[in-house]
C-alpha positions as CSV (number, residue, x, y, z in Angstrom):
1,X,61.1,104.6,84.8
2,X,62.0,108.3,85.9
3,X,61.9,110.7,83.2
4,X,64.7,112.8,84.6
5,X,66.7,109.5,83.7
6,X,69.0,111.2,80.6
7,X,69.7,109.4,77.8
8,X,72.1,110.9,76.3
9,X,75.7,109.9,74.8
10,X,78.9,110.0,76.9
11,X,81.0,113.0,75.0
12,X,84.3,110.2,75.9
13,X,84.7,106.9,77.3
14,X,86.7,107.0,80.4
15,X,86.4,103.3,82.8
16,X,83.5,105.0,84.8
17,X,81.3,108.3,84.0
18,X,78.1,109.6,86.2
19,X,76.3,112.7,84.3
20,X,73.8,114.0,86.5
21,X,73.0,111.3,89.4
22,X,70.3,112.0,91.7
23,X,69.3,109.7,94.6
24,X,67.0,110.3,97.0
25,X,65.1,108.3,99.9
26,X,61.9,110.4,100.2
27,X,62.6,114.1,100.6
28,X,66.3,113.0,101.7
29,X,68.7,114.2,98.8
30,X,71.6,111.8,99.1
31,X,72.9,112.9,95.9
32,X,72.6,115.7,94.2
33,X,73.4,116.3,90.2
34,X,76.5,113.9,90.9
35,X,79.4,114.1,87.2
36,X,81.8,112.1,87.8
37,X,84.9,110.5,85.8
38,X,87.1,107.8,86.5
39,X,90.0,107.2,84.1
40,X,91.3,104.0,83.4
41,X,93.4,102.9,85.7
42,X,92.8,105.9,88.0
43,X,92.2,105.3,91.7
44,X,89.8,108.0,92.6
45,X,89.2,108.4,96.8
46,X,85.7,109.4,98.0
47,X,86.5,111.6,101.5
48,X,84.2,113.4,103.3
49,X,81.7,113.4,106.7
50,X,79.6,110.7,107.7
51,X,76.2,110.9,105.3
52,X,77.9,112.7,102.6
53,X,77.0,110.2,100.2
54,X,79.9,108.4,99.5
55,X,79.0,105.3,100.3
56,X,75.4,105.7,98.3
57,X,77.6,106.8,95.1
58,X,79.6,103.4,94.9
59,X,76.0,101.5,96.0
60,X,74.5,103.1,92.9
61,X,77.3,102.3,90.9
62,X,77.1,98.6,91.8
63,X,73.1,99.2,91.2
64,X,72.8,98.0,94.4
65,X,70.6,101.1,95.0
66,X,69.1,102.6,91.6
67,X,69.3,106.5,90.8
68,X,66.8,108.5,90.0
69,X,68.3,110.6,87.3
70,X,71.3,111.0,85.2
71,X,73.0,108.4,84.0
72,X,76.2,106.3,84.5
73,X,78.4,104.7,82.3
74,X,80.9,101.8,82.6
75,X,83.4,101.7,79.8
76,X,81.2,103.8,77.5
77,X,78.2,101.5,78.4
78,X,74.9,102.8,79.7
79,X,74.2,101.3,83.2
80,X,70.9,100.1,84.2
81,X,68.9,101.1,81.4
82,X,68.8,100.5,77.7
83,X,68.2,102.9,74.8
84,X,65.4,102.1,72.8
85,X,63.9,105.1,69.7
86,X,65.6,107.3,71.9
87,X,63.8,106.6,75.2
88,X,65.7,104.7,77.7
89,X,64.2,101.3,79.2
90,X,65.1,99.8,82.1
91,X,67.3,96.6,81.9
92,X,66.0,93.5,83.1
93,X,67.1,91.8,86.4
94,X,69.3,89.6,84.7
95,X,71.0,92.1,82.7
96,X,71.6,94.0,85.8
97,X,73.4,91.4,87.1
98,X,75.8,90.8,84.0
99,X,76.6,94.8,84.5
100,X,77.4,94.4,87.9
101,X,79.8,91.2,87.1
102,X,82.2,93.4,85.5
103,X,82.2,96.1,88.8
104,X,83.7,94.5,91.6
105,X,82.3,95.6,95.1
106,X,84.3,95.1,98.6
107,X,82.2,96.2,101.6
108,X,83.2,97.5,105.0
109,X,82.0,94.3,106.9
110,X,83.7,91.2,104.6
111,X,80.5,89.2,103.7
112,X,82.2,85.8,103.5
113,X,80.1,83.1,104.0
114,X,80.9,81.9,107.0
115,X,80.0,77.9,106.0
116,X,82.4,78.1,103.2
117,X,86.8,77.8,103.2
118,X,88.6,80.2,102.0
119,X,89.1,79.3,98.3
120,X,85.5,78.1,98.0
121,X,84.4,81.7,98.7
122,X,86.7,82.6,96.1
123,X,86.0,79.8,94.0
124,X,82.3,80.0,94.3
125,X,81.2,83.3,92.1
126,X,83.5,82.2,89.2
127,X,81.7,78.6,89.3
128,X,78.2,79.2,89.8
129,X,77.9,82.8,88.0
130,X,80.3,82.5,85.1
131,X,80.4,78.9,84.3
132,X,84.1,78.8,85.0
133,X,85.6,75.1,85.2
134,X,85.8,74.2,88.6
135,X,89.8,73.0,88.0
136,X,90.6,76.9,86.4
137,X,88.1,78.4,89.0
138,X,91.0,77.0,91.7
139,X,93.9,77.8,89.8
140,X,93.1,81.1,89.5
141,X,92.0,81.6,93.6
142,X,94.9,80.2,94.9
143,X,97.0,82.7,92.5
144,X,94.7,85.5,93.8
145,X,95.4,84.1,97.1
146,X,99.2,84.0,97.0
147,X,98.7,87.2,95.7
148,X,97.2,88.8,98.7
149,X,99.3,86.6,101.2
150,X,96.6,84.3,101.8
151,X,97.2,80.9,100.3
152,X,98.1,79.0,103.7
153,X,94.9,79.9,104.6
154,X,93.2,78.5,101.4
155,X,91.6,75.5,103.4
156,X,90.4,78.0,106.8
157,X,86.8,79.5,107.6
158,X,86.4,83.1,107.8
159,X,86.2,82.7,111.3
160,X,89.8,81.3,111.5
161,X,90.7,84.4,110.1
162,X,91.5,88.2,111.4
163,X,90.0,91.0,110.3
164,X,92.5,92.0,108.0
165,X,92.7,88.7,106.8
166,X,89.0,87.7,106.0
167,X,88.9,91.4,103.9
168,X,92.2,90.6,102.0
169,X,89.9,87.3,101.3
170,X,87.2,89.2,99.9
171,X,88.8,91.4,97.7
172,X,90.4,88.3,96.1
173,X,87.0,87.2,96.0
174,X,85.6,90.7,93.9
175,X,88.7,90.3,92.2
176,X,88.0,86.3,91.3
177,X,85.2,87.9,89.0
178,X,87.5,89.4,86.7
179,X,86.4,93.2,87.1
180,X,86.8,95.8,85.2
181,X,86.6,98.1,88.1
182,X,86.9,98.1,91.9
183,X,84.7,100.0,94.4
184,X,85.8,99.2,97.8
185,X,83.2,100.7,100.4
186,X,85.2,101.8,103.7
187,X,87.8,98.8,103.4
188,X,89.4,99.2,106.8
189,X,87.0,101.3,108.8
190,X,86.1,97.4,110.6
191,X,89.3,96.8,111.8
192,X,91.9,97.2,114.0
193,X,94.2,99.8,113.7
194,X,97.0,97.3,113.3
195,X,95.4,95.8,110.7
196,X,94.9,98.5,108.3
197,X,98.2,98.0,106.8
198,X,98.0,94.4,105.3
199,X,94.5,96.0,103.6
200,X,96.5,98.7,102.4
201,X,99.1,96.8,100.8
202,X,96.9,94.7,98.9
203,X,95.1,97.7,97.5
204,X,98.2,99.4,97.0
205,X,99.3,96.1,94.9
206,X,96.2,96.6,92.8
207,X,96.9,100.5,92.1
208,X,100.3,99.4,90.8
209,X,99.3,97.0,88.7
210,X,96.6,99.2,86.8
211,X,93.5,98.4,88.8
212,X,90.5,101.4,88.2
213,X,89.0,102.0,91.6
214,X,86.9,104.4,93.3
215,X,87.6,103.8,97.4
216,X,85.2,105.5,99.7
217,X,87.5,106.2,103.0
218,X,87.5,108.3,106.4
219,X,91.3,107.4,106.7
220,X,93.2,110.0,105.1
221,X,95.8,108.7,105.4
222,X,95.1,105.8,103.4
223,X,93.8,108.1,100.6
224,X,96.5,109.9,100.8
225,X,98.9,106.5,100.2
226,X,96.6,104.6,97.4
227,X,95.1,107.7,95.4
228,X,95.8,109.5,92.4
229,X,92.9,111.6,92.7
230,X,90.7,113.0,95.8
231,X,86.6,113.6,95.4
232,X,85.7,115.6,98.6
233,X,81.8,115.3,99.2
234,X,79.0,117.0,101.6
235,X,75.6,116.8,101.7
236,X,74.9,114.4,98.4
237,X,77.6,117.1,96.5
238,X,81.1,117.1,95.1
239,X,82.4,120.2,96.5
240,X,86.0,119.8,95.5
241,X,88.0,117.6,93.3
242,X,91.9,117.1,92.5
243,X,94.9,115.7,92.5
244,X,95.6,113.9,95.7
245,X,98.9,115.9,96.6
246,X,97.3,119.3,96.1
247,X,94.0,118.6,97.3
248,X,95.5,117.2,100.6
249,X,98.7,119.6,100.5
250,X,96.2,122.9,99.8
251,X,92.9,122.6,99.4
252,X,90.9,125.1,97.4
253,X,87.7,125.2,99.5
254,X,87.3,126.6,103.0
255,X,85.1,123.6,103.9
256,X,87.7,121.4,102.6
257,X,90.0,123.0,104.9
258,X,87.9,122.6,108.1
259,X,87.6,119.0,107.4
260,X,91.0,118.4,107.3
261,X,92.0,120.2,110.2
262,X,89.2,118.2,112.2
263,X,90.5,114.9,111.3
264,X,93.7,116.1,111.8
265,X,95.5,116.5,108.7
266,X,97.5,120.1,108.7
């Protein structure tokens, strides 16, 4: 294990906390020193260029990708490692996996499998992973379904679906695990500009009804719609942070300027 790894105590216990995440792929920095809070409830948007890091921050969140120092927190619990005489140990596989239960993860490409309906994809996490009974498993995907405007589709393949639809179908799915957060990796940046909307509706839905998220986005206007708070990042760092309305409405940092005006926000 990385000795830079910290292990000490969150100071408060917000949904999500990073103190001091590095990740690096050889001499690459892809994040540098990262703190980071999420509140509960909160619906923090990750903006920024291409290779900023935003997607690598929600990966090592999921501990799809594992940091190599700091420390990150979900709820006030220590993520990926364990604290034993005051040395931290890293979990085990299988304790990974019950972390990243409780984190739910929706990708930019939808990752349905393609051999499965729609409510069996739904169906199928809550079954095989938490032991749910089959008859519950159900009731609860077709209320997720309804939910994100999907239930006459319950019976389809993903490839009977559109774009928009099959990723409204797997954020039912994340949301099928019962998660106690949301990271949702460039939800629309697959799809048709037409379809954006329906994807933003859902996760709009999901802001109003309490959801914590952390959305890494290029649309702005999206952020702009679905967040309360706005994380602008370049080269592996947070370089400034704020409410939505006043980070988008005046932001404090030249850089954040510039990158407005180039993606065409005045």
């Amino acid at each position: 294990m990385n000795s830079t790894l910290t292990a000490s105590s969150p100071s408060a216990c917000p949904a999500l906390r990073l103190k001091g995440v590095c990740k690096r792929f050889g001499d690459f920095v892809a994040l540098d020193n990262i703190d980071l809070e999420v509140a509960e409830r909160e619906v923090l948007a990750l903006i920024g260029p291409s290779g900023s890091g935003k997607s690598t921050l929600v990966r090592c969140v999921h501990q799809l990708l594992p940091i190599d120092a700091g420390a990150m927190y979900l709820e006030g619990e220590l993520l990926g490692h364990m604290r034993v005489d005051h040395q931290l140990r890293q979990l085990s596989e299988t304790a990974i996996a019950r972390q990243r239960q409780r984190i739910g993860m929706v990708f930019q490409q939808f990752n349905l499998f393609p051999h499965m309906t729609v409510l069996r994809n739904i169906t199928e996490g809550p079954v095989q992973v938490l032991g749910e009974d089959l008859a519950a498993a159900t009731a609860r995907a077709e209320a997720l379904l309804d939910r994100v405007g999907l239930l006459g589709k319950k019976d389809a393949y993903p490839r009977q679906l559109s774009g928009g639809q099959q990723q409204r179908v797997a954020i039912a799915r994340a949301l099928a695990m019962r998660p106690r957060a949301m990271l949702l990796d460039e939800p629309t940046s697959a799809l048709d500009p037409e379809l954006v909307g329906e994807v933003l509706a859902v996760v709009k839905d999901l802001a109003q009804q309490g959801m914590t998220m952390i959305i890494v986005t290029h649309e702005i206007g999206f952020a702009r719609e679905v967040a309360d708070r706005v994380v602008f990042m370049e080269d592996g760092r947070i370089v400034e942070q704020g409410p939505a309305a006043r980070v988008f409405a005046a932001p404090a940092t030249e850089r954040l300027r510039v990158f407005l005006a180039r993606v065409g926000v005045a």
